[in-house]
N, C-alpha and C positions, 0 to 999 in steps of 0.2 A: 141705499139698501141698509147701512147701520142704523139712520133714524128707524127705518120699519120694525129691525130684529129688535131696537131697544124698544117701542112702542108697543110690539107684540111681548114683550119679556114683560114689562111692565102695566100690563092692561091686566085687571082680576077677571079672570071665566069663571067665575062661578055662578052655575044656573045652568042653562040648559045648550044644548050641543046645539041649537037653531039660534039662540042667540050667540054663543060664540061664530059661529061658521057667519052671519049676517055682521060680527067688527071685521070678520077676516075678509070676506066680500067688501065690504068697504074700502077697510087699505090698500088691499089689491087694485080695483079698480082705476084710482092714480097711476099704475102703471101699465095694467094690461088691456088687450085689447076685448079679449073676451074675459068674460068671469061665472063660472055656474058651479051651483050647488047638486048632490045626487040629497036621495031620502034618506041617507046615515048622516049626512050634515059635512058630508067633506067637500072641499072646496077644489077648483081646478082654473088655475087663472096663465094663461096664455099671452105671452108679449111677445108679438112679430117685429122683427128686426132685421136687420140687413145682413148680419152673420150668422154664422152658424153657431155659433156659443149659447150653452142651457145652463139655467141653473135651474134648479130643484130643491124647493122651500117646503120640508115636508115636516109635518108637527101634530102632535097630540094634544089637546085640548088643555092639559098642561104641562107640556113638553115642546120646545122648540128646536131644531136643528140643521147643519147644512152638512154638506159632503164637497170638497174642496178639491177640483182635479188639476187645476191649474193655475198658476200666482203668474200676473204679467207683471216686467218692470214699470 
């Protein structure tokens, strides 16, 4: 998940929200099972696993961030 955050911090979007949402499609799909786009260009990437543990990778075309609910040793 670090290489991704750094990959996505360090990737230039500039241009158009179909071609950002199609590197973010890209990355994603390495991990998830499903991956789709709506017409505003957001992206929704799904990885089934055997827990119940979510994270949520939510970001603005130049904006990145997370929301951290839980640190395990």
């Amino acid at each position: 998940m670090k290489e991704l955050l750094f990959s996505l911090c360090s990737t230039d979007f500039i241009g158009s929200v179909r071609q950002t949402a199609d590197v973010i499609c890209e990355q994603m799909r390495a991990f998830c099972q499903t991956v789709t786009t709506d017409e505003t260009g957001s992206v929704t990437a799904v990885m089934q696993g055997k827990t119940e543990q979510k994270i949520l990778l939510q970001a603005h075309i130049d904006q990145i961030g997370m929301v951290v609910t839980h640190v395990f040793e």
